[in-house]
MARTIVEX-398417 format. One record per residue (C-alpha): residue number from 1; residue in three letters; chain; x, y, z. Coordinates in Angstrom, 2 decimals, padded with zeros to 5 digits. Each point is the difference from the previous one (the first is absolute). Last residue first. Layout:
REM MARTIVEX-398417
SITE     k     r   c         X         Y         Z
SITE   NUM   Ala   A         X         Y         Z
...
END
This chain:
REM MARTIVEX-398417
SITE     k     r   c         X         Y         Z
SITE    83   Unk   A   -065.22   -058.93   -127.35
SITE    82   Unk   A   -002.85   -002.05    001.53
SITE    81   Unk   A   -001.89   -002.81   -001.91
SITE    80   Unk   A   -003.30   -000.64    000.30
SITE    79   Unk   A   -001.49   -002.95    000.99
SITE    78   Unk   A   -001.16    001.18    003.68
SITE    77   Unk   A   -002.08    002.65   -001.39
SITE    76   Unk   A   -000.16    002.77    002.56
SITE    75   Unk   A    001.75    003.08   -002.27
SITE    74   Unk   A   -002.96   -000.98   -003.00
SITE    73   Unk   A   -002.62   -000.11    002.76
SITE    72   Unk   A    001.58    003.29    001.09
SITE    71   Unk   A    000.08    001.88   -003.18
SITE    70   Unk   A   -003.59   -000.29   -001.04
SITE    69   Unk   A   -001.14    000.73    003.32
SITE    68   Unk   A    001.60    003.38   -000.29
SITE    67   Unk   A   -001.11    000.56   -003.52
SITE    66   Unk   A   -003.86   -000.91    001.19
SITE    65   Unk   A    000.92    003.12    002.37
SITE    64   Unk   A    001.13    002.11   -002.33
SITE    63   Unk   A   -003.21   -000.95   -002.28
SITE    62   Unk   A   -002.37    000.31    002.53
SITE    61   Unk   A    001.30    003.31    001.12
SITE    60   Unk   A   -000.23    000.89   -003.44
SITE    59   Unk   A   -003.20   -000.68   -000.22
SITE    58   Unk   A   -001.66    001.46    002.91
SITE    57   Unk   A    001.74    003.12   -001.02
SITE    56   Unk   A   -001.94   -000.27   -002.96
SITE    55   Unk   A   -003.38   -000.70    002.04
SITE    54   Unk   A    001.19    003.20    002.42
SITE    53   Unk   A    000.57    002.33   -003.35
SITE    52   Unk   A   -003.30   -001.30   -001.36
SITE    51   Unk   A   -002.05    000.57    002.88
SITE    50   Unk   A    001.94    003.81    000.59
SITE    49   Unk   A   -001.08    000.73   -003.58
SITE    48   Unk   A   -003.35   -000.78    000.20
SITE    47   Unk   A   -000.30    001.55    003.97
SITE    46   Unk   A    001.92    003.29   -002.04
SITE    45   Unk   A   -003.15   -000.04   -002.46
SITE    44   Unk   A   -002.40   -000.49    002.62
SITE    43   Unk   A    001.30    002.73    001.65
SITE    42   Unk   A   -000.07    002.40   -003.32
SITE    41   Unk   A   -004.00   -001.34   -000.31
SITE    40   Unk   A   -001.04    000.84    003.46
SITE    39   Unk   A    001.73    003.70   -000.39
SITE    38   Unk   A   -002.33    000.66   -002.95
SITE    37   Unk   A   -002.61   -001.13    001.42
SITE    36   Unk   A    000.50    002.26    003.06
SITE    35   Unk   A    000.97    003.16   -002.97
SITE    34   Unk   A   -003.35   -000.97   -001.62
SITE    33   Unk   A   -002.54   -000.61    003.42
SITE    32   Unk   A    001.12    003.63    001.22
SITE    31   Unk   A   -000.88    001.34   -003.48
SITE    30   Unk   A   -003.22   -001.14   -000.22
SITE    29   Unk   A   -000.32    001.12    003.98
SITE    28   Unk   A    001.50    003.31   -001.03
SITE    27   Unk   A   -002.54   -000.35   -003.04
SITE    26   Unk   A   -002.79   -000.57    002.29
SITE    25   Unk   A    000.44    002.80    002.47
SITE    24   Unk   A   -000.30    002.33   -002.82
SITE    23   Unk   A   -003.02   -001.28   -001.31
SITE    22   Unk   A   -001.43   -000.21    003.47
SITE    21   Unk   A    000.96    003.73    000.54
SITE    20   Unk   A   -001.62    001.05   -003.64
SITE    19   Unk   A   -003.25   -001.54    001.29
SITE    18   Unk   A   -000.18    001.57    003.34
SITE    17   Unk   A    000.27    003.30   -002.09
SITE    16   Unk   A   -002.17   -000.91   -002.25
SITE    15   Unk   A   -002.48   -000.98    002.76
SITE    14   Unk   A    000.77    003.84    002.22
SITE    13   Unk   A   -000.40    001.28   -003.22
SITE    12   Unk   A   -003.93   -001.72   -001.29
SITE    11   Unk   A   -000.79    000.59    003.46
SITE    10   Unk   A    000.62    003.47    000.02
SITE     9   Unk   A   -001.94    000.57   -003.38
SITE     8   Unk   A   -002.73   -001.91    001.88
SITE     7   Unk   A   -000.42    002.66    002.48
SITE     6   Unk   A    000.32    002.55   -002.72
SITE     5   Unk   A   -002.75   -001.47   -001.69
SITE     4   Unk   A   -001.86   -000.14    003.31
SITE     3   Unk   A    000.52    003.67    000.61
SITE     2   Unk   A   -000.91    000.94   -002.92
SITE     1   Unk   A   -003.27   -001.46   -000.07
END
């Protein structure tokens, strides 16, 4: 009788002690998964920014340029008068 209770006793450890490992495994992985999601939202901040830098920059090119065009249908206009 003793014998098997100690055999189960053993058991009983050696599962504890599988079940504290898992535990521990799964909080690195918890922890693993927070500083990657983490890092996934901080990019997609900077691609948010770096859109809406490129789309202004997109503007103001258009603008500059539209200025340009601006200025050279006024300078091509046969009727007007040169200084």
């Amino acid at each position: 009788m003793k014998l098997e209770r100690d055999t189960w006793k053993r058991r009983y450890q050696a599962a504890e002690r599988e079940n504290e490992t898992l535990k521990g495994q799964l909080e690195q992985q918890e922890h693993t998964l927070f500083t990657q999601r983490q890092q996934i939202i901080k990019r997609d901040d900077l691609l948010l920014q770096k859109d809406a830098l490129l789309r202004q920059d997109a503007k103001r090119k258009k603008r500059f340029m539209d200025s340009f065009s601006s200025s050279h249908s006024d300078s091509d206009d046969p009727t007007a008068s040169r200084v």
